[in-house]
C-alpha positions as CSV (number, residue, x, y, z in Angstrom):
1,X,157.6,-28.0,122.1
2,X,160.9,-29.7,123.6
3,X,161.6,-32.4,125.7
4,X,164.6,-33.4,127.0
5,X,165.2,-37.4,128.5
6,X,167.6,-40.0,129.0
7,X,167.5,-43.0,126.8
8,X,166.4,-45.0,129.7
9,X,163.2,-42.7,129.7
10,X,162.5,-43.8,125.8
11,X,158.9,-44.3,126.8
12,X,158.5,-40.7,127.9
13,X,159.6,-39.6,125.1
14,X,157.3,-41.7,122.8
15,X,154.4,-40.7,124.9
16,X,155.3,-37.0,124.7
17,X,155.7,-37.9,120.8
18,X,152.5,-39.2,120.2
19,X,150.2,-37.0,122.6
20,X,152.3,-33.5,120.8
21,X,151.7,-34.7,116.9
22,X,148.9,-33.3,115.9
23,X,148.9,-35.3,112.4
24,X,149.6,-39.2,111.7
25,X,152.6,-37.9,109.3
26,X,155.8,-38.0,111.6
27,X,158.9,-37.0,110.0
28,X,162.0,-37.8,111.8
29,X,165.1,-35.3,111.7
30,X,168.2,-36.4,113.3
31,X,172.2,-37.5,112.8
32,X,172.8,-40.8,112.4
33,X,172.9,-42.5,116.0
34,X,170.2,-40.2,117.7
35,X,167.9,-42.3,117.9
36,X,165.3,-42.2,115.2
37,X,164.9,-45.8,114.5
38,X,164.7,-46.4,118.4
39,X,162.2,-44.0,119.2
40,X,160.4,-45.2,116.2
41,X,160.5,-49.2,117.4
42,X,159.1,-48.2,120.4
43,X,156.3,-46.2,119.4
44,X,155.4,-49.1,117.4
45,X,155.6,-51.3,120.3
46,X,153.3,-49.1,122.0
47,X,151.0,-49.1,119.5
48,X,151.0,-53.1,119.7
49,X,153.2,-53.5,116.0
50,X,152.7,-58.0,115.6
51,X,155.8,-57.6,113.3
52,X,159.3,-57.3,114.3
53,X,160.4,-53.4,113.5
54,X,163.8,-52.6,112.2
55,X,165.4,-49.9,110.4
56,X,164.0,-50.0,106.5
57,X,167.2,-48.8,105.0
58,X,167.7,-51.3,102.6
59,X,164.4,-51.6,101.4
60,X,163.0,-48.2,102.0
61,X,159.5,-48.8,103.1
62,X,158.2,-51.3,105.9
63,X,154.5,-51.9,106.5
64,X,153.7,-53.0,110.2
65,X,150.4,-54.7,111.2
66,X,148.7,-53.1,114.6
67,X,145.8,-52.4,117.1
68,X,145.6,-49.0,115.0
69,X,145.9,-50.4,111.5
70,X,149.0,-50.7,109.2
71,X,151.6,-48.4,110.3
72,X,154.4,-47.3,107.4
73,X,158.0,-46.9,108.1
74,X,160.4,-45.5,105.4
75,X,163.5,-44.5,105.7
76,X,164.7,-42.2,102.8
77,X,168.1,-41.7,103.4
78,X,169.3,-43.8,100.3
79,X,166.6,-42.5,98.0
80,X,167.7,-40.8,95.2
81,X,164.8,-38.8,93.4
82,X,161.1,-38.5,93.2
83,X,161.0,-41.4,90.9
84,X,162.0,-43.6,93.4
85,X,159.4,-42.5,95.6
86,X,156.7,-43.1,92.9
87,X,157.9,-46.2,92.4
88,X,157.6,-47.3,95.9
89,X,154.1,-45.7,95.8
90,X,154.9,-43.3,98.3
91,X,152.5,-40.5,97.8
92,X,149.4,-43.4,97.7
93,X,150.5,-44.0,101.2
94,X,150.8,-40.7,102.2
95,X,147.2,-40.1,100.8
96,X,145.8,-43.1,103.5
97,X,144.7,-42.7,107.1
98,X,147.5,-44.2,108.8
99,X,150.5,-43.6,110.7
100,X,153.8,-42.8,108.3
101,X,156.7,-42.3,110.1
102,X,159.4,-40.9,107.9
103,X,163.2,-41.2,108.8
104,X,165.7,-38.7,106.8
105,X,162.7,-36.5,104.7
106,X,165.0,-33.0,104.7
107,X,166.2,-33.7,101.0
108,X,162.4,-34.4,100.1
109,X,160.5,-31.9,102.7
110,X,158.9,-29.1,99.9
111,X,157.3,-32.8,98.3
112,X,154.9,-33.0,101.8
113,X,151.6,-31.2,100.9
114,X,149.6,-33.0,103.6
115,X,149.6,-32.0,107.4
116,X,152.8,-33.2,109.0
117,X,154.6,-33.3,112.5
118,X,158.7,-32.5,112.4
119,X,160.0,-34.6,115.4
120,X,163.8,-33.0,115.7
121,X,166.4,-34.9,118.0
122,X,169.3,-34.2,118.8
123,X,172.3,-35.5,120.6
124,X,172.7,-34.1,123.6
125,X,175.4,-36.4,125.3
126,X,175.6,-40.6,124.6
127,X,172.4,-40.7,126.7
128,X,170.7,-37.7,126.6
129,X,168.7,-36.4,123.9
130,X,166.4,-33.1,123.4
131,X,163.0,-33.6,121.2
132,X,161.6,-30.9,119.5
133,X,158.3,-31.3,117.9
134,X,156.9,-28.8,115.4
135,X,153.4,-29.5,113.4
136,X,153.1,-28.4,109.8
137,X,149.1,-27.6,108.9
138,X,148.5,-26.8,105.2
């Protein structure tokens, strides 16, 4: 499924997101400036998120409160190695009944053995972006 929109149209996009993913397990594929973190703020604040959302490079894994429960946020660009992951008890979250929304999972796809939703963007000018959303079901 693909959707093409202008940033200005985020919420479009987050609605087509969200009503496309057939699984709570969103991971996010895209170079760096397309838009992950955005799209991901604003499902979030769609989902009525009481904390402020923001990019968890640095420290891997957020945890927002909302209407629909806790929502996890990771961002696994700087992770290293399964051990990391473990560490952060990664796989316990996985294993809940919440949204996980998963920047930068490529070097750790074959790990996902639960049901997942691929949400692809890419860059198709400054403003324009095309989203293409495949679900994974074990």
């Amino acid at each position: 499924m693909n959707l093409f929109f202008n940033l200005n149209e985020i919420n479009i996009a987050t609605e087509f997101i969200i009503e496309n993913s057939n699984f709570k397990l969103i991971l996010f594929e895209g170079e760096i400036g397309s838009g992950k973190t955005t799209l991901i703020k604003k499902i979030c604040q769609n989902m009525r998120v009481e904390d402020t959302v923001s990019s968890p490079t640095f420290p891997v894994l957020n945890i927002y409160n909302s209407d629909v429960g806790n929502i996890f946020h990771a961002d696994l660009y700087r992770v290293e190695n399964i051990k990391d992951l473990n560490e952060l008890g990664f796989f316990d979250i996985l294993n809940l009944d919440n949204w996980v929304f998963i920047e930068w999972p490529n070097k750790f796809k074959k790990i996902f053995d639960e049901n997942f939703t691929i949400v692809k963007i890419d860059k198709m000018s400054e403003n324009e972006r095309k989203l293409t959303i495949t679900n994974h079901e074990f």
